[in-house]
NULUMZA-419786 format. One record per residue: x, y, z of N, C-alpha, C in turn. Coordinates in steps of 0.2 Angstrom, whole numbers, plus 5000, padded with zeros to 4 digits. Layout:
BEGIN
XYZXYZXYZ/...
//
This chain:
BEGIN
510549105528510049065531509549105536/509949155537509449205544509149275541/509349285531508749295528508149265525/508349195525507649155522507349135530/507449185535507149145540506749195541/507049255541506449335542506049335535/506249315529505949295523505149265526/505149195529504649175529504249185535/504549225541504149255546503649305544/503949335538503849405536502949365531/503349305530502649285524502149275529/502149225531501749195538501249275541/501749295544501549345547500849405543/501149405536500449435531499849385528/500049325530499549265528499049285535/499249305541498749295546498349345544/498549405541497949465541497749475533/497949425531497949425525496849395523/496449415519495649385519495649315518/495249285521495249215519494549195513/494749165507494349175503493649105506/493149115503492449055504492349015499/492248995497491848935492491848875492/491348845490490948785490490948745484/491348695486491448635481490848565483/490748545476490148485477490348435480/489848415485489948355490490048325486/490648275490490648195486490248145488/489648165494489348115495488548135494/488248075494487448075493487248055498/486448035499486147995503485547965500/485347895497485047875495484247815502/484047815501483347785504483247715503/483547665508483547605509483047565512/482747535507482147485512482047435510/482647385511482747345510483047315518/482747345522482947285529483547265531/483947305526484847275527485047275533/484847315538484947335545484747295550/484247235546484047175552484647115554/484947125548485647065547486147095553/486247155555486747205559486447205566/485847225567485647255572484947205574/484547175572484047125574483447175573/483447215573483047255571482847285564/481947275564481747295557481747345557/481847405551482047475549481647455542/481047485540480547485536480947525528/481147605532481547635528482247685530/482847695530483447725532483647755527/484247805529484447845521485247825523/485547785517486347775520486747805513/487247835515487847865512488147815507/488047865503488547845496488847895493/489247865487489647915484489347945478/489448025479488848045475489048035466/489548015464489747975458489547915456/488947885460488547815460487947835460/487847895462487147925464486647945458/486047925456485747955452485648025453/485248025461485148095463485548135469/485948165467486348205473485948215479/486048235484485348245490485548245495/485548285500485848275507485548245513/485548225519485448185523484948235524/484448295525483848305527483448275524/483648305515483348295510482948225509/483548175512483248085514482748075517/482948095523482148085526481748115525/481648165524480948185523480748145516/481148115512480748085507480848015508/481047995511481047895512480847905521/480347875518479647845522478847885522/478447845525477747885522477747935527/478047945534477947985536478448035537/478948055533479648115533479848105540/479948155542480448185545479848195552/479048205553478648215556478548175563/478548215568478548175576478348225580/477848205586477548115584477148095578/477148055578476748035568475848085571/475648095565475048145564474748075565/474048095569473448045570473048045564/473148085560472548075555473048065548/472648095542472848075538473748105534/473848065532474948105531474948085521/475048145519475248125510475648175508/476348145507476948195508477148175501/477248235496477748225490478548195490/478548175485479248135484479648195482/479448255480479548315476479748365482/480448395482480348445486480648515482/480548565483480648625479480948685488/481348715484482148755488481548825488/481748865495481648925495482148965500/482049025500482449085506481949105510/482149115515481549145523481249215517/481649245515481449315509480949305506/480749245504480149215499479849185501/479749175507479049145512478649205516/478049205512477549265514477149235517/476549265523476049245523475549305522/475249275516474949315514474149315515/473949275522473249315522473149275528/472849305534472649275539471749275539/471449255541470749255542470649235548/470349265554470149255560469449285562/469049265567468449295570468549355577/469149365577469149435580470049455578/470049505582470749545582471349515586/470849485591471349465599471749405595/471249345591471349285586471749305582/471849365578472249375572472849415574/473249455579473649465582474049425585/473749375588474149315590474449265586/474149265580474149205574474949255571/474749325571475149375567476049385572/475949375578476449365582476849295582/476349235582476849185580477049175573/476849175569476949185562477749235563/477649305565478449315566479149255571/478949205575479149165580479249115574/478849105570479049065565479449085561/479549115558480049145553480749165556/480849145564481349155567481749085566/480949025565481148955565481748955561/481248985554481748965547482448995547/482549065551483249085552483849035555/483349005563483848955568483948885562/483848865558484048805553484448815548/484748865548485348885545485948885551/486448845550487148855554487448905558/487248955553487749025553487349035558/486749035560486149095563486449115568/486649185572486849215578486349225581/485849225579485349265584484849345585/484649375589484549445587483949415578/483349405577483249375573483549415566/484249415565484549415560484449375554/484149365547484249325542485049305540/485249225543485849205540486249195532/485049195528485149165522485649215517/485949175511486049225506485349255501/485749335499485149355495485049315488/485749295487486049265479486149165481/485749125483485749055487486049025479/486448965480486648925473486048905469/485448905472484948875466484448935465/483948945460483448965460483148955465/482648985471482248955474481448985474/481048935474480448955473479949015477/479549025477478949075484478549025485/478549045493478248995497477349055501/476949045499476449085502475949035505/476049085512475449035519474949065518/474249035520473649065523473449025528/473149065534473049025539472249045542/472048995543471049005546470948975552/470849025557470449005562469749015561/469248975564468648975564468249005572/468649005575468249005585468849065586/468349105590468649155594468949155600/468649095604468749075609469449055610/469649095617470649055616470449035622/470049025626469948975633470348915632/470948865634471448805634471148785638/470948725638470648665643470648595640/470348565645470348505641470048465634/469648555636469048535629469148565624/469748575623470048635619470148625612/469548625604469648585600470548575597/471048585597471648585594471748555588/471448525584471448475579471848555573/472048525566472448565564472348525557/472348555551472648525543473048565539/473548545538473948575532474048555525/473948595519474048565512474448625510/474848585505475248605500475048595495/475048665491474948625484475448685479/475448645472475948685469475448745466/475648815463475348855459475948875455/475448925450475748955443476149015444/476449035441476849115441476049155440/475449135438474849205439474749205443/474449115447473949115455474349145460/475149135458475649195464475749265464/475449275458475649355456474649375459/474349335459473549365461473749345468/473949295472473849285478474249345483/474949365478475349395482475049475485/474449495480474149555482473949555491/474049485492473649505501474349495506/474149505510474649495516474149495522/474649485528474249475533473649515535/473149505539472549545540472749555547/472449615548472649655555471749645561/471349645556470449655560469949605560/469749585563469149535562468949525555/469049455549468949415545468949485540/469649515539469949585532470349535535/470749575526471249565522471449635518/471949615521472449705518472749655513/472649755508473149725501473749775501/474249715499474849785497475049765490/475549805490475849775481476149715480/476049705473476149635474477049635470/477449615472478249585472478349545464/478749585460478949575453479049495455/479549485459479649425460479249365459/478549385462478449315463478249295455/478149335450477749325444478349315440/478849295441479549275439479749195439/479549155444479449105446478849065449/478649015448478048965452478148955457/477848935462477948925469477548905472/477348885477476848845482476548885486/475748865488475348885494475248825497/475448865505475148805509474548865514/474248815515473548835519473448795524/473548835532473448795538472848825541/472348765542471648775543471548745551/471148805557471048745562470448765565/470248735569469648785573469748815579/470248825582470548865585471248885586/471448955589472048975588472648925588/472548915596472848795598472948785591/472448755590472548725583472848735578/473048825575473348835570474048815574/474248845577474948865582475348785581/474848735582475148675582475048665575/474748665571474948685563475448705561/475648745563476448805561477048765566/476948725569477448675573477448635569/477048605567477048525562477448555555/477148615552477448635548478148665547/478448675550479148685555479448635553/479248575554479748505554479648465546/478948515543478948495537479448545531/479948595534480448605531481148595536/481748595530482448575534482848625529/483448625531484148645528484348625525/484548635519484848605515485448625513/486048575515486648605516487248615508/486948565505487048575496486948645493/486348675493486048705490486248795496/486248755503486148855507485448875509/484948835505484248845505483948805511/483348825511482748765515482448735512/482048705513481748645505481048615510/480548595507479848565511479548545503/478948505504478648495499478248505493/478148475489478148535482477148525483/477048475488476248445490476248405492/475748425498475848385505475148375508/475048345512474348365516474448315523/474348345529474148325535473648345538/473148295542472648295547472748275553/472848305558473248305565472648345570/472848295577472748305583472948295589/473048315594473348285599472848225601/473548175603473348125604472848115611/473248155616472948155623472748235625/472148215628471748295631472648325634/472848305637473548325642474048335640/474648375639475248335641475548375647/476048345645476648365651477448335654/477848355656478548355658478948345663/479248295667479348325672479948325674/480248365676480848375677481248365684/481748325683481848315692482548335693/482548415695483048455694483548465701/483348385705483448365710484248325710/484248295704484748245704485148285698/484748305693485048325686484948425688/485348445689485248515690485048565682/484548595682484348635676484448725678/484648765675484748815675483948845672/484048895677483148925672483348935665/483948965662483948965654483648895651/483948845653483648785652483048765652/482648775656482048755656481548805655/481648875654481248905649481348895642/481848845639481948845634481548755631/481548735638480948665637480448695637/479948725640479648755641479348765635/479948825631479648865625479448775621/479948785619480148675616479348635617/478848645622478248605622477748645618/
//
């Protein structure tokens, strides 16, 4: 008995430093898009459209809960809803932070293209924080090898006004479209990349990759910096994580017209009752 008892100390004991293997078995469940009002019988409250859990053996189409929203309803996943016009595809296509490029800024000065070119990196920090794993330090958490093929995702972005004066009168309005392209319009659009100088376009080489796969251009147009900036915020919410796949996923074609609703906003914080630590509230801060 007190060799089969060091027998399984000794097992125990190499199971702890022994590697622990990974892999990923397919959910059993799905999320399908409910509008049928069933929630008013429950809760007294109309719900136009909701995504409720099923078993993904019932399922037509597999799809995880991001996945849902952003496709059941007219307005995704989007807040506060766009004032102007929202046409969001039923179609979403998978990519990795690695193949989303922005391949060409257009500005009326340096000081405009610099700044578009500094949050554009603050963006791509987005798409790391939306993966689980992210630690931080802007490390990519994605795999280079993701379970699905994923498409190229290539932005262009246009200011019109040089002016970065914030006030009241500050045009901020903004449009974003997606639209699908071909394995050549990606291999000709990927020669550009960002522009460093008043209204240039740098070229570099263009990535075997993209002429390997099809993929999507989105183009964020505004009349000032404000405006794009809020552009690359709305478009932020127009991709999620996809916890199926490992990937991020957004629209295979899309378009919003948007404005701030009020000349103003603002927050206030009554750090009187509810104490905030300054991490906290530079992180609201950043957050408006």
């Amino acid at each position: 008995m007190q060799s089969l008892w060091f027998l399984l100390l000794a097992f125990f004991a190499g199971a702890t430093h022994a590697e622990i293997a990974s892999f990923r078995l397919p959910s059993p469940w799905s999320f399908e898009c409910d509008k049928t009002n069933s929630s008013f019988r429950t809760s007294g409250h109309l719900i136009p459209a909701r995504c409720v859990k099923v078993p993904s053996s019932s399922s037509e189409k597999v799809q995880g809960l991001q996945a849902c929203k952003m496709t059941c309803g007219s307005k995704g996943t989007l807040w506060p809803t766009p004032t102007g016009q929202v046409q969001l595809s039923s179609d979403l296509v998978h990519f990795i932070p690695q193949d989303f490029r922005v391949v060409s800024v257009s500005a009326p000065s340096e000081d405009v293209s610099n700044m578009i070119n500094q949050f554009a990196d603050v963006f791509r920090e987005y798409l790391y924080m939306m993966n689980p794993d992210y630690e931080g330090e802007y490390k990519n958490p994605f795999s280079e090898t993701p379970f699905i093929n994923g498409k190229t995702v290539q932005v262009s972005i246009s200011v019109e006004s040089e002016d970065l004066t914030l006030d009241t009168e500050t045009d901020e309005s903004y449009s974003i479209s997606i639209q699908r392209m071909s394995a050549n319009e990606l291999s000709r659009n990927s020669q550009t990349d960002r522009c460093e100088g008043p209204k240039a376009t740098q070229r570099v080489k263009s990535k075997g990759k993209a002429e390997e796969a099809p993929g999507i251009h989105i183009t964020v147009s505004a009349k000032t910096y404000y405006g794009a900036r809020h552009g690359l915020e709305t478009l932020s919410q127009m991709i999620t994580y996809d916890d199926l796949s490992d990937t991020l996923q957004t629209y295979s074609t899309a378009f919003v017209d948007d404005e701030p609703s009020f000349k103003h906003r603002g927050l206030l914080l009554d750090t009187s009752r509810n104490f905030m630590s300054k991490k906290v509230i530079k992180k609201i801060i950043q957050g408006m």
